[in-house]
C-alpha positions in Angstrom: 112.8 88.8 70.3 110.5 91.9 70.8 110.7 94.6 68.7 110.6 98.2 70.4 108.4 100.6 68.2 107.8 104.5 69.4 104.2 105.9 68.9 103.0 109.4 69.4 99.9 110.2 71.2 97.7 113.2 71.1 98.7 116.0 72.7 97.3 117.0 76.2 95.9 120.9 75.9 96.9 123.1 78.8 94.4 124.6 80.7 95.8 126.7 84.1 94.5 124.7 86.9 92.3 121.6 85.2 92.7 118.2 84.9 93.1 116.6 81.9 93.2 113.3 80.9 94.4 110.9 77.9 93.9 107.1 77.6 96.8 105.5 76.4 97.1 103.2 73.7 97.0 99.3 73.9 99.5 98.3 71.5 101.9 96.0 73.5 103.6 96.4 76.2 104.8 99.8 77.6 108.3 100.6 78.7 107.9 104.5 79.3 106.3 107.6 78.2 108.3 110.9 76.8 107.0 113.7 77.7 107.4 117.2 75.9 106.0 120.4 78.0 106.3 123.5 76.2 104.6 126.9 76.1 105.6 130.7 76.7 106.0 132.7 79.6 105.4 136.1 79.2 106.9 138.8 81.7 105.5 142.2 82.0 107.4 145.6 82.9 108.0 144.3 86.2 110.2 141.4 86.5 108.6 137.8 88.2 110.7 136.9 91.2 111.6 134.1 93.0 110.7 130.7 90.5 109.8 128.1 93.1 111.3 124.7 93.1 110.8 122.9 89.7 110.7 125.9 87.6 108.4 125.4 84.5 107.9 121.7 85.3 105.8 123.2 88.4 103.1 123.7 86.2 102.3 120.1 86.4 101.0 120.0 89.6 100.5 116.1 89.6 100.8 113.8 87.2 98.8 110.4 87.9 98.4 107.1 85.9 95.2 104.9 86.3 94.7 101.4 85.3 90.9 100.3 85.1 89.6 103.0 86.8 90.5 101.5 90.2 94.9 101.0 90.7 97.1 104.2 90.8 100.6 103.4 89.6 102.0 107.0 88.9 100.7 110.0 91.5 103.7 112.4 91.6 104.7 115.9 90.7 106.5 117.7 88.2 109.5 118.7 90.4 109.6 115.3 91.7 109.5 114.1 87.8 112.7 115.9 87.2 114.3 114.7 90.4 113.8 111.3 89.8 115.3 112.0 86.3 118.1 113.5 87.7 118.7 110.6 89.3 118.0 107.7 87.6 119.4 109.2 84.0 122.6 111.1 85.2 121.4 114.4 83.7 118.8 117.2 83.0 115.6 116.6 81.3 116.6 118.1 77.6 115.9 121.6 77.7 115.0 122.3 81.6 116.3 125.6 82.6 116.0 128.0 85.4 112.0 129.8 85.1 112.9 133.4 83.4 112.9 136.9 85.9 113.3 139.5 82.9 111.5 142.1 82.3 108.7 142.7 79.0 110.2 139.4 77.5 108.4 136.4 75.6 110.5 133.5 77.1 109.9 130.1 75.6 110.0 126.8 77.2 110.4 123.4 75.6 111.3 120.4 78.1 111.3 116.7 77.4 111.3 114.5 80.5 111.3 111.0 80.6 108.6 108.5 82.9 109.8 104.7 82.7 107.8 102.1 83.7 111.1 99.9 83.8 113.3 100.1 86.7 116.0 102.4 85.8 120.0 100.9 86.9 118.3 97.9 87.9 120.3 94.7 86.9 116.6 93.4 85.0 115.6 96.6 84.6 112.5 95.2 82.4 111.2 93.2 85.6 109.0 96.1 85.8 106.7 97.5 82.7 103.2 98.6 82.2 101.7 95.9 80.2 98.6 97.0 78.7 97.7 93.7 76.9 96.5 92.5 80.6 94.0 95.7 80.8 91.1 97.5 78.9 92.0 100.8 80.0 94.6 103.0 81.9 94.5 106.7 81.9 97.5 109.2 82.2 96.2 112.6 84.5 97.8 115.6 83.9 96.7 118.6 87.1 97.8 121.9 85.6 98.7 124.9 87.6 98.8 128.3 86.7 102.0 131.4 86.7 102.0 131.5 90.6 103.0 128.1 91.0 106.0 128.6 89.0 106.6 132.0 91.1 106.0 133.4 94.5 105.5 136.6 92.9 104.3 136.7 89.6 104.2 140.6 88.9 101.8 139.8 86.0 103.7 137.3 84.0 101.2 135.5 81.6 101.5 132.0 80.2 100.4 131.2 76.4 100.6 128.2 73.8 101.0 125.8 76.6 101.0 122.1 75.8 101.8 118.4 77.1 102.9 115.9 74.4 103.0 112.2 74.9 105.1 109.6 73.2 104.5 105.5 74.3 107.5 103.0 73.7 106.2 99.2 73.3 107.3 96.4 73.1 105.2 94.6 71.0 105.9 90.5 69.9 106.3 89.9 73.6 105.4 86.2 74.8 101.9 86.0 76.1 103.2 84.2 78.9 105.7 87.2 80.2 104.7 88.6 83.5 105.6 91.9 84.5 105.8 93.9 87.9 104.6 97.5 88.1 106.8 100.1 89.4 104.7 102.5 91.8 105.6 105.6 92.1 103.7 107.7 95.2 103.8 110.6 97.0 103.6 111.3 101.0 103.3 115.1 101.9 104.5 115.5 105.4 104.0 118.9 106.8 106.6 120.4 109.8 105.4 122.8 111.7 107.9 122.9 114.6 111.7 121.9 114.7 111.9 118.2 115.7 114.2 115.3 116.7 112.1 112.6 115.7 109.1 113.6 113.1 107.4 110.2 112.4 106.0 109.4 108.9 104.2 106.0 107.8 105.7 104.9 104.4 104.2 101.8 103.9 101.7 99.9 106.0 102.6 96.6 105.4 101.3 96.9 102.2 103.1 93.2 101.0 105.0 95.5 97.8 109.1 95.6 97.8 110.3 99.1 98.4 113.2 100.2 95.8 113.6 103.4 96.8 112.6 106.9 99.1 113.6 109.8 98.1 112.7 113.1 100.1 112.5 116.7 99.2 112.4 119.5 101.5 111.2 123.3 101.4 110.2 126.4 103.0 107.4 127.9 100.8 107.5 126.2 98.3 111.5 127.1 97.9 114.0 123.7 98.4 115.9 124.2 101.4 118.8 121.9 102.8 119.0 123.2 106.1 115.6 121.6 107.2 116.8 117.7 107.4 119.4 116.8 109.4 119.2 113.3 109.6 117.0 110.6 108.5 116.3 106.9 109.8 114.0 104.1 107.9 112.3 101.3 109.9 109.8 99.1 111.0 109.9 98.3 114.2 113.2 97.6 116.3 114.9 97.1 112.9 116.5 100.5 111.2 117.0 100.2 107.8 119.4 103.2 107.7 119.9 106.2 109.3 121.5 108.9 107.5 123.1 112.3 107.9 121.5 114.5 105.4 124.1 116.4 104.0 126.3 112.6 103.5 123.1 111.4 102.0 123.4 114.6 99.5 126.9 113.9 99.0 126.5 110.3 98.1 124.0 111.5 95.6 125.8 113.5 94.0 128.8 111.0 93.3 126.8 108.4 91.5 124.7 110.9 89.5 127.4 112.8 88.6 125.4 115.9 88.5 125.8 118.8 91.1 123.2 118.0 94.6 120.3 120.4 94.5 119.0 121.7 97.8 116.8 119.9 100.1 116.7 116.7 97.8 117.7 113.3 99.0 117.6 109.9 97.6 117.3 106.6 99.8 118.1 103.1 97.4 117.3 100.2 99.4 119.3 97.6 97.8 123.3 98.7 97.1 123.7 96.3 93.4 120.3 96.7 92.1 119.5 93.1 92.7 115.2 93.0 93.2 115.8 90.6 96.0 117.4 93.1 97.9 114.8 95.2 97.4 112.8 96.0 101.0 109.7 93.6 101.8 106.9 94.7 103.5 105.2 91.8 103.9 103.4 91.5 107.5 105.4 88.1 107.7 109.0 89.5 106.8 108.3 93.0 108.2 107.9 93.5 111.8 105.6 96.6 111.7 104.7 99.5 109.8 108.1 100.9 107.1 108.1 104.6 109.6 110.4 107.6 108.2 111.7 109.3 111.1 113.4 112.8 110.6 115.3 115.0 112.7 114.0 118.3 111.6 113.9 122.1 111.8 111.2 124.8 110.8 111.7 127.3 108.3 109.9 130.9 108.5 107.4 129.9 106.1 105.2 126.5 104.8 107.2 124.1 106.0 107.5 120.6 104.1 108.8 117.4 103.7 107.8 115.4 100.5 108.1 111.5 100.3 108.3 109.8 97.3 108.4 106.1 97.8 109.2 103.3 94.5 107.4 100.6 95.2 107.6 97.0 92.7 104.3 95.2 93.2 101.9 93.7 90.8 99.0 95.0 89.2 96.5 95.2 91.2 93.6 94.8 88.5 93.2 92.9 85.9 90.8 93.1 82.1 
């Protein structure tokens, strides 16, 4: 039987809007990462107001995984990080917290956040992992933002001591013959700039990979918002996968979470037991056309968005 070990990795050094990067290690198979992001936030005699969606996590602005140079399996965002932990995990990432508004106040921030490369709830959950005995290199990509992505107004509020740990889980002692999928996580930024009753948004191109999952976030400058969906319909062609109210689609959420629906955020499964082959195929010969989102809409006073993430299981598309 494989054993799991946990390593730790180096940390990744904040710097306000730079990318850094870290190759991983090579020592089996990985399951997930842990990630710690911690630092202090410091407010000045006038209070910061209005944290944007995300909070401290916003200062993330992307987080991307790279095997070989050439195959992006991770490209998401911080806030979309702690949604999807949200919901696949039933609970907050261990110490997330509202950003602080006081006033003249050293406020730290320590939050560990999980990214698996398994399929969470799945009934084989480990029919997905990121086996890096196949490769010679993948890469994790941290974008880092800066105070006024975490507020709208920052009223000189200064970050310090700001940091990104890292933490593989292997398996190691796997069979050589064991084939894994990879579970893609990527993200589809859809502005709105008018109220509509039918905004069209390609998901997936008959790309050939099995869709899992959609989830969409909504906001109005940068602020979630839940009265900008109103309904939501997945499909390709003639053939609607669903169509949704938004608020039911909240609802529904919030029942098998079991944690309290936050605004604007709403997750799509495509397959009701977790079984992969229920899982939406995109091949050209199974899927009549192009996998379209289309959402019944409205405009808010300000930047207007709706956010895609889609999960798709594929293989890896490189090899050593």
């Amino acid at each position: 039987m494989p054993v799991q070990t946990k390593r730790k990795i180096e940390t990744i050094d904040f710097s306000a809007g730079q990318r850094k990067t870290r190759a991983l290690d090579h020592d089996g198979v990985c399951t997930e990462l842990l990630l710690r992001l911690r630092g202090t936030m410091t407010t000045s005699g006038t209070a910061p107001a209005t944290p944007k969606k995300g909070d401290y996590l916003r200062l993330i602005r992307s987080l991307e995984l790279v095997a070989m140079g050439r195959d992006t399996i991770i490209n998401i965002t911080g806030e979309q990080l702690l949604e999807l932990n949200r919901k696949d995990f039933g609970i907050n990432p261990f110490g997330y917290g509202a950003a602080a508004v006081n006033q003249s106040t050293a406020n730290d921030f320590d939050i560990v956040f999980r990214l698996p490369f398994y399929m969470p709830n799945a009934r084989v959950p480990d029919d997905c992992a990121l086996d890096l005995r196949k490769i010679s290199q993948a890469t994790l990509v941290a974008n880092f933002g800066s105070e006024s992505d975490v507020y709208k107004t920052v009223n000189g509020a200064v970050l310090s001591n700001v940091s990104l740990d890292i933490e593989q889980h292997f398996h190691v002692g796997v069979p050589e013959d064991k084939m894994y999928m990879v579970r893609e996580l990527s993200r589809i930024s859809q502005p709105i700039s008018a109220s509509n009753d039918n905004l069209a948004t390609k998901i997936d191109g008959n790309t050939g990979c099995f869709i899992r999952s959609v989830m969409a976030i909504t906001t109005d400058d940068d602020i979630a918002e839940s009265d900008i969906l109103e309904t939501l319909e997945l499909k390709a062609g003639s053939f609607v996968y669903c169509k949704r109210d938004a608020e039911v689609v909240r609802a529904d959420n919030q029942i098998k979470s079991g944690l309290e629906a936050n605004a604007g955020v709403y997750h799509f499964d495509s397959a009701k037991f977790e079984e992969a082959s229920y899982f939406i195929q995109t091949a050209s010969n199974v899927m009549p056309a192009a996998f379209v989102a289309n959402s019944k809409v409205a405009v808010g006073t300000g930047t207007t968005l709706i956010d895609f993430v889609v999960e798709r299981i594929r293989p890896m598309k490189v090899a050593a």
